[in-house]
BALOBA-1460 file (C-alpha; in Angstrom, 3 decimals):
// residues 119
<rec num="1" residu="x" x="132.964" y="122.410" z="100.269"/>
<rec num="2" residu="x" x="129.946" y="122.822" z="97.313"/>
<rec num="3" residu="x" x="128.863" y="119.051" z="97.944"/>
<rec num="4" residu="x" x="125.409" y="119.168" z="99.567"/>
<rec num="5" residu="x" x="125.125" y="116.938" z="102.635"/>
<rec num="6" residu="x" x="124.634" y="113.308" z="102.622"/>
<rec num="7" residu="x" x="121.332" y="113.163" z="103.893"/>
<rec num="8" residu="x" x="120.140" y="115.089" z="100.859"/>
<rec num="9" residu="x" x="120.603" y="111.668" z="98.775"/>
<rec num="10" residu="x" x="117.884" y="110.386" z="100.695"/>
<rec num="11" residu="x" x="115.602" y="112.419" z="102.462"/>
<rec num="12" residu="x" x="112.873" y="113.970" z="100.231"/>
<rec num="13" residu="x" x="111.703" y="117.663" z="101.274"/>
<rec num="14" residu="x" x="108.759" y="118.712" z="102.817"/>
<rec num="15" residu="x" x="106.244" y="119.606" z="100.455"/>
<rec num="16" residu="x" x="107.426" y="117.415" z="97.325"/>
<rec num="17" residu="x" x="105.724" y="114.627" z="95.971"/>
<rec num="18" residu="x" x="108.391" y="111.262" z="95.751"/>
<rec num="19" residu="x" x="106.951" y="110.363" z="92.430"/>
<rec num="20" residu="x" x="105.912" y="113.290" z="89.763"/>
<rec num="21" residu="x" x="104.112" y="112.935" z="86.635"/>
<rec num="22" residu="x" x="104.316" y="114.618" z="83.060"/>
<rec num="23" residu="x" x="102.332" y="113.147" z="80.260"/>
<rec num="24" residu="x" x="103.871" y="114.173" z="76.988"/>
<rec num="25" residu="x" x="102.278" y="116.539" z="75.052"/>
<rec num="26" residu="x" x="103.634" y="115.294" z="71.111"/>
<rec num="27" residu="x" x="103.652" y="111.532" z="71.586"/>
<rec num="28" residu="x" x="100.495" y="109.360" z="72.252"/>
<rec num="29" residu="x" x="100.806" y="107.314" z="75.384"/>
<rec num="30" residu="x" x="104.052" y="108.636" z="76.434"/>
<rec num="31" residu="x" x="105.191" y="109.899" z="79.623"/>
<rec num="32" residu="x" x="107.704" y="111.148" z="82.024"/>
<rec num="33" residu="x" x="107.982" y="110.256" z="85.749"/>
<rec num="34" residu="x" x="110.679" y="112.186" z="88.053"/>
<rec num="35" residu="x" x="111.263" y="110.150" z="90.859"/>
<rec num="36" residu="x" x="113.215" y="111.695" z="93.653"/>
<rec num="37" residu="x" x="115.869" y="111.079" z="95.848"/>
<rec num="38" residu="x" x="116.900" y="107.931" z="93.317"/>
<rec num="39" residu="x" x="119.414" y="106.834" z="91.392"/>
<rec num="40" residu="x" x="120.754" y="104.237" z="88.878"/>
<rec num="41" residu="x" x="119.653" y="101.247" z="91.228"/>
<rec num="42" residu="x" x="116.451" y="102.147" z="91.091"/>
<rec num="43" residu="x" x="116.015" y="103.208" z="87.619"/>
<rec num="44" residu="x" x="117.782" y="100.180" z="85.843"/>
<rec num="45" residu="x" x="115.501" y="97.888" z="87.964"/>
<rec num="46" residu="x" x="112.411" y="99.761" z="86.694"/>
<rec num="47" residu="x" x="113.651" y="100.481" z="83.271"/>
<rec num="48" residu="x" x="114.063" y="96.285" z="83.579"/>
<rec num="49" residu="x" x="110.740" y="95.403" z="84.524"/>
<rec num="50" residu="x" x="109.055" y="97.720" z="82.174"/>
<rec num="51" residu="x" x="110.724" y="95.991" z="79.313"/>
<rec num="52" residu="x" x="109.484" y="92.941" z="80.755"/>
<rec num="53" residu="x" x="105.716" y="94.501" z="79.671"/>
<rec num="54" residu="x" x="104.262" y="93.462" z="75.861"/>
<rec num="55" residu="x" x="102.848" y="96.932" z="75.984"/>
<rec num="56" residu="x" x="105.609" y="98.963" z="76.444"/>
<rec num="57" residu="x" x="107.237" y="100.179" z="73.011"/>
<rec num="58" residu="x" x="110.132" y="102.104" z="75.177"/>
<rec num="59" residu="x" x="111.594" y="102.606" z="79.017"/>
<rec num="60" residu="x" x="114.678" y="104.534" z="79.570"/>
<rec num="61" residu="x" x="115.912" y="106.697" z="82.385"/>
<rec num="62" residu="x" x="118.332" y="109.545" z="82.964"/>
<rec num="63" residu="x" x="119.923" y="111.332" z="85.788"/>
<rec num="64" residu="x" x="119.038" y="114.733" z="84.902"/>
<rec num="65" residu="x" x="122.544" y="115.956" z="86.870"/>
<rec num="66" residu="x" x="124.975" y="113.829" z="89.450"/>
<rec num="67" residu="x" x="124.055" y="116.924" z="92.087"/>
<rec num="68" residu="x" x="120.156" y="116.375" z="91.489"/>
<rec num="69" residu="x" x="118.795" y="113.389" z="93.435"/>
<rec num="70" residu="x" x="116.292" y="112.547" z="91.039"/>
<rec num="71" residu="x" x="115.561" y="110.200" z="88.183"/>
<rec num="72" residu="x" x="113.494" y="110.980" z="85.468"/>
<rec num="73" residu="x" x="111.697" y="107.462" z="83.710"/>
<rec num="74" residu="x" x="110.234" y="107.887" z="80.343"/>
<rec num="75" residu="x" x="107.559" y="105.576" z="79.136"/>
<rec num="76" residu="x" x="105.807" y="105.021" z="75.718"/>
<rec num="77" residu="x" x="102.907" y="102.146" z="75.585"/>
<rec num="78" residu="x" x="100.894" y="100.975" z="72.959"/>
<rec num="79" residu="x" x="97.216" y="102.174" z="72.525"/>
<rec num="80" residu="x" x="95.954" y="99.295" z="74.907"/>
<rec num="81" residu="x" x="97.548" y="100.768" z="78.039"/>
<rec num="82" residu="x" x="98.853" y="103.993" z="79.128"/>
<rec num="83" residu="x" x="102.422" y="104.892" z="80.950"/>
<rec num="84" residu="x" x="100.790" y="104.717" z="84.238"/>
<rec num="85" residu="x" x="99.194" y="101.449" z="84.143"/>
<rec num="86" residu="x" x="102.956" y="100.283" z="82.824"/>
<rec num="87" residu="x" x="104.737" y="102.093" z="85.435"/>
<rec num="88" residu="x" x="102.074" y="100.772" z="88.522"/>
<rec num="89" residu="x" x="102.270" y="97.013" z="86.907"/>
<rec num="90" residu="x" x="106.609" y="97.429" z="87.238"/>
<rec num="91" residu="x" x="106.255" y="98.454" z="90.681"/>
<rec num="92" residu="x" x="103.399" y="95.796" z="91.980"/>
<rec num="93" residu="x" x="105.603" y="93.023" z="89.985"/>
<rec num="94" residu="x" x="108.857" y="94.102" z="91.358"/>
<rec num="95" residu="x" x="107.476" y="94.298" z="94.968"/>
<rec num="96" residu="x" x="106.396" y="90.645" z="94.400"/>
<rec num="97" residu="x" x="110.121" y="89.664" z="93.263"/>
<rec num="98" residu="x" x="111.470" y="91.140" z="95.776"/>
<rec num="99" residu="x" x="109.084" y="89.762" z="98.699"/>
<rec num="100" residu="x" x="110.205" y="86.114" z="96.766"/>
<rec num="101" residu="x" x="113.490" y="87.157" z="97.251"/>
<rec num="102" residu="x" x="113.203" y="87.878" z="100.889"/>
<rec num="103" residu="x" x="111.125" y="84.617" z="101.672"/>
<rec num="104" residu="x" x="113.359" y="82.486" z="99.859"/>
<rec num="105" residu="x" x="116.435" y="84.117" z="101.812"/>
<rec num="106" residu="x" x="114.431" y="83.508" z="105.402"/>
<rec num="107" residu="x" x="113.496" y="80.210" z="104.041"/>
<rec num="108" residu="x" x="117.312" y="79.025" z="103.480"/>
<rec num="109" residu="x" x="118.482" y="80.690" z="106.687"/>
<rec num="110" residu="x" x="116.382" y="78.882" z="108.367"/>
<rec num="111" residu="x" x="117.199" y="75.635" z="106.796"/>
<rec num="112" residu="x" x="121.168" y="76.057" z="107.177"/>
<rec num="113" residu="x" x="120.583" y="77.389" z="110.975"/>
<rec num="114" residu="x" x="118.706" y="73.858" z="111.993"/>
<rec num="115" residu="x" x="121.733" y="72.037" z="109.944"/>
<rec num="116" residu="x" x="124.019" y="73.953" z="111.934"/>
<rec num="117" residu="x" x="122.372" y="72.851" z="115.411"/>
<rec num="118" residu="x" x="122.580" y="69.603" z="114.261"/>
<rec num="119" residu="x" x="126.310" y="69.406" z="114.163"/>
């Protein structure tokens, strides 16, 4: 079979960084980030969040190939910030969603688990 093995989805090798960097060399505060062993889950989120940002004039992502583990993210930004400040900001803020998330999830289990004792 040519498929590689499942655990190549999500383990990233030895010796390569998770999240790569590639400022773009024609466009003013525009950059790439290849983020491996991702796919569309994680780069629709980001893409998302980043157009969530004032600063950011365009997010997009692509799967280079459906064999390649790997998303690439491509950020422009206004003058005021740079791709990296855009791309840290989407990550912090989506952590803090997500922690939310989890909180209010523990908070309702906990409520519906003391309703059920009560019965």
């Amino acid at each position: 079979m040519n498929a590689p093995d499942r655990y190549e989805r999500f383990v990233v090798p030895e010796g390569t960084k998770k999240v790569s960097f590639e400022k773009d060399t024609k466009i003013m505060n525009a950059a790439s980030f290849t983020i491996e062993r991702e796919d569309h889950t994680i780069g629709n989120i980001l893409r998302m969040q980043l157009h969530r940002d004032p600063n950011v004039h365009f997010a997009g992502y692509k799967l280079p190939h459906p064999l390649q583990y790997k998303i690439i993210v491509r950020i422009h930004t206004a003058s005021q910030s740079s791709p990296t400040q855009a791309y840290t900001q989407a990550i912090n803020d989506l952590d803090k969603e997500l922690e939310n998330l989890k909180q209010a999830f523990e908070d309702e289990k906990t409520r519906f688990e003391s309703m059920k004792q009560g019965y």
